[in-house]
Each structure stands twice: as C-alpha cells, then as structure tokens.
PyMOL commands that place a pseudoatom at each C-alpha (Angstrom):
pseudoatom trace, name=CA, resn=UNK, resi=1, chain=A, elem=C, hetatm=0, pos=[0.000, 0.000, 0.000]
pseudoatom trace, name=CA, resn=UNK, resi=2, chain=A, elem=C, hetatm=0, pos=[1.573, 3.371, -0.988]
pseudoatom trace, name=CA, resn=UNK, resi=3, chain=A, elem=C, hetatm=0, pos=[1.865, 6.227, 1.765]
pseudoatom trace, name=CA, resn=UNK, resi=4, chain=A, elem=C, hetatm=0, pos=[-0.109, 9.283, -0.350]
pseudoatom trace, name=CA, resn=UNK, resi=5, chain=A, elem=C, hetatm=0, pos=[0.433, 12.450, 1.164]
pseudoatom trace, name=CA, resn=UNK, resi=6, chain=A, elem=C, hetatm=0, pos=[-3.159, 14.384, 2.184]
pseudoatom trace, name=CA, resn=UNK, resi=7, chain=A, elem=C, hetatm=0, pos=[-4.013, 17.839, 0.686]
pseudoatom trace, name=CA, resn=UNK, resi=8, chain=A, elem=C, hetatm=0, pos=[-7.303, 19.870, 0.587]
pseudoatom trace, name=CA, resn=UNK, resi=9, chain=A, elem=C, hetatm=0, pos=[-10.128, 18.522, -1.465]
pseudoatom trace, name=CA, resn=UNK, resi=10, chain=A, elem=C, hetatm=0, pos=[-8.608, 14.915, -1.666]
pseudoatom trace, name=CA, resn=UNK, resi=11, chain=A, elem=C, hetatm=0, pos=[-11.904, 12.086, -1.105]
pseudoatom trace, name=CA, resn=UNK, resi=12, chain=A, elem=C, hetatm=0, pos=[-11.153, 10.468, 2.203]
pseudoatom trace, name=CA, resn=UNK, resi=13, chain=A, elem=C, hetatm=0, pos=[-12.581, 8.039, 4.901]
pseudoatom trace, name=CA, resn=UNK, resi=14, chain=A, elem=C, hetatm=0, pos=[-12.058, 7.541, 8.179]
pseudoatom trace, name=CA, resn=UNK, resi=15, chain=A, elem=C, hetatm=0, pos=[-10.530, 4.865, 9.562]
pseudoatom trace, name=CA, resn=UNK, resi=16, chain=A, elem=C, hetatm=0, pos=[-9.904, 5.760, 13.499]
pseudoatom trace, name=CA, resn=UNK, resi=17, chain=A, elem=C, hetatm=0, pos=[-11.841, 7.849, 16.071]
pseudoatom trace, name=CA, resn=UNK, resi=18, chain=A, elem=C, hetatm=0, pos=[-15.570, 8.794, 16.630]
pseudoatom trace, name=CA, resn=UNK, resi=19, chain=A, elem=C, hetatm=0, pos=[-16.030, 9.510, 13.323]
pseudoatom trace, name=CA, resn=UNK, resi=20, chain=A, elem=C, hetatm=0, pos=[-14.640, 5.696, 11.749]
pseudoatom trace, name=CA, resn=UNK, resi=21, chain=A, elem=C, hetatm=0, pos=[-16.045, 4.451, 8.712]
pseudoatom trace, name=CA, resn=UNK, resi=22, chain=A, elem=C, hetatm=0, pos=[-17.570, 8.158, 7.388]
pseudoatom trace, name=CA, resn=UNK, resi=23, chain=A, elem=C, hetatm=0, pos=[-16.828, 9.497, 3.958]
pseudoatom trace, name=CA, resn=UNK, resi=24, chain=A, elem=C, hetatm=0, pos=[-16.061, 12.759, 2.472]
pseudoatom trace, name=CA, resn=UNK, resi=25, chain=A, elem=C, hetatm=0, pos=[-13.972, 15.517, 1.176]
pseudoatom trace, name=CA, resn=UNK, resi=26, chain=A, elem=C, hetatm=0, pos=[-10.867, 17.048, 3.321]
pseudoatom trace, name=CA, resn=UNK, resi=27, chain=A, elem=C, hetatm=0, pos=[-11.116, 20.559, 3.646]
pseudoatom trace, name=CA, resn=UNK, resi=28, chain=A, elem=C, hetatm=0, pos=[-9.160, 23.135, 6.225]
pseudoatom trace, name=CA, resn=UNK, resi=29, chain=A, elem=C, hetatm=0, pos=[-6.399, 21.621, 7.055]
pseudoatom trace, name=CA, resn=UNK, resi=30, chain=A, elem=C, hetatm=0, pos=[-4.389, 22.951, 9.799]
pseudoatom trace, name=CA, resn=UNK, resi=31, chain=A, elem=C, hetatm=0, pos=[-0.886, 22.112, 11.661]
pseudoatom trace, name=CA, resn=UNK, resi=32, chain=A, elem=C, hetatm=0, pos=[-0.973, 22.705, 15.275]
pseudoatom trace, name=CA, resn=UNK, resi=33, chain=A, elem=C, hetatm=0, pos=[2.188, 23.378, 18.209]
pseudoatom trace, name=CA, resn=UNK, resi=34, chain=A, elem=C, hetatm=0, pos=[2.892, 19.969, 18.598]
pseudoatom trace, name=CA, resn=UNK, resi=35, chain=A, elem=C, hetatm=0, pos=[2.489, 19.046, 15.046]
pseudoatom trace, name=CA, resn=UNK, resi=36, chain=A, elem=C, hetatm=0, pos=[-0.553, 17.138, 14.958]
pseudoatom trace, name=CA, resn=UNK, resi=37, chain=A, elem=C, hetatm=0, pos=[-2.159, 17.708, 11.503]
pseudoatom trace, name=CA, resn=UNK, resi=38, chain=A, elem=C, hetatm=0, pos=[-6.266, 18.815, 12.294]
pseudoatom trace, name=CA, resn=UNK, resi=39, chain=A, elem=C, hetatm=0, pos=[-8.839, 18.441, 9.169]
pseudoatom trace, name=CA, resn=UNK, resi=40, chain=A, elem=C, hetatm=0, pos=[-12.235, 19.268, 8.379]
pseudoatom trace, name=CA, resn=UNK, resi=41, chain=A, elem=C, hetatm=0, pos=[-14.137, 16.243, 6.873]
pseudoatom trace, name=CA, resn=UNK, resi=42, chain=A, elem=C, hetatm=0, pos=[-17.648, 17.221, 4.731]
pseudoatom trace, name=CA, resn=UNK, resi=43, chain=A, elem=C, hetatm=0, pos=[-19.827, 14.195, 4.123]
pseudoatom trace, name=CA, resn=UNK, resi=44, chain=A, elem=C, hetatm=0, pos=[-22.501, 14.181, 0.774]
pseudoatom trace, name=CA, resn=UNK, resi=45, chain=A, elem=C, hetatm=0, pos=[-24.903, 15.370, 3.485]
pseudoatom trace, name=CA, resn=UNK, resi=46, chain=A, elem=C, hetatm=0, pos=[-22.889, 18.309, 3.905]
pseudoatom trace, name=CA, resn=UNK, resi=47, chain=A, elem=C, hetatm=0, pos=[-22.574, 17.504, 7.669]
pseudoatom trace, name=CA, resn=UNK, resi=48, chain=A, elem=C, hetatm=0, pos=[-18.792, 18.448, 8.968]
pseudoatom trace, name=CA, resn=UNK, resi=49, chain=A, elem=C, hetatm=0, pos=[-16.991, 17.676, 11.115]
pseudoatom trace, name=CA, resn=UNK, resi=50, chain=A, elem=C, hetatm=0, pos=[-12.957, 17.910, 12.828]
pseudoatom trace, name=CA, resn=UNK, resi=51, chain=A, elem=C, hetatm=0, pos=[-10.882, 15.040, 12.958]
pseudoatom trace, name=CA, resn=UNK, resi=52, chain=A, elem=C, hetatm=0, pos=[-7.021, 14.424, 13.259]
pseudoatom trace, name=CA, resn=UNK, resi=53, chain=A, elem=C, hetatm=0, pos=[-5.227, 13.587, 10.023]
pseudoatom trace, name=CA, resn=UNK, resi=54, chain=A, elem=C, hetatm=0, pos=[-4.009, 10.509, 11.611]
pseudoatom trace, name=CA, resn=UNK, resi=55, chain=A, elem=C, hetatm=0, pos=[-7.190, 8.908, 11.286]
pseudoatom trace, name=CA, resn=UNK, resi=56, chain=A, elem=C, hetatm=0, pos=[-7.846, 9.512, 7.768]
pseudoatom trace, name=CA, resn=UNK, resi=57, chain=A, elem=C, hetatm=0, pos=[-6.909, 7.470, 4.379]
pseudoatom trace, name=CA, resn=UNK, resi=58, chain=A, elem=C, hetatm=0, pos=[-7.027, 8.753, 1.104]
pseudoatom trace, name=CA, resn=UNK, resi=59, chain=A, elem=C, hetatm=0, pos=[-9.194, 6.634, -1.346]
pseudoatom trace, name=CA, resn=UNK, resi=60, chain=A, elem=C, hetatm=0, pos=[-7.632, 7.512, -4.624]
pseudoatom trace, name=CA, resn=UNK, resi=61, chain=A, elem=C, hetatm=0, pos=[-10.858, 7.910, -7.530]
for i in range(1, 61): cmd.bond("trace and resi %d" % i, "trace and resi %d" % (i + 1))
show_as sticks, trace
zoom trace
C-alpha cells in the first residue's frame, strides 16, 4: 500500500476515532504546536466535522 500524502479537497474516509467508517472531502487543514495535523471532513450530506489527520486514508478515484 503506498503512503499518499493528504491535501485539501482529496476524497477520504475515516478509519480511526468517533467519526470511523464516514466518507467525504478534506477541507481546512491545519498544523498545530505539537504538530498534529487537524482536518475538516464534509460528508454528501454536507454535515462536517474535525478530525485528526491521523485517522484519515485517502481513497484515490
């Protein structure tokens, strides 16, 4: 499995966290202090929601 590096507007899910198994689009994607990356995930439903960038994989289209 190749290691893609994660950008705004890239089609992701969620593989970790509250959020696991939820689809959608990567927007606002922010580096914090410690260097934890933080992203904005918007579902089809256009419900959002924050989750660490750690817990996301890209699914290439």
């Amino acid at each position: 499995m190749e290691k893609l590096s994660i950008k705004n507007g890239d089609f992701c899910q969620v593989v970790a966290g509250v959020h696991r198994g939820k689809k959608g689009i990567m927007q606002d994607m922010k580096h914090s202090k410690t260097g934890q990356i933080t992203i904005t995930v918007c579902t089809e439903d256009d419900i959002r929601f924050k989750t660490l960038g750690r817990n996301v994989e890209i699914i290439k289209q």
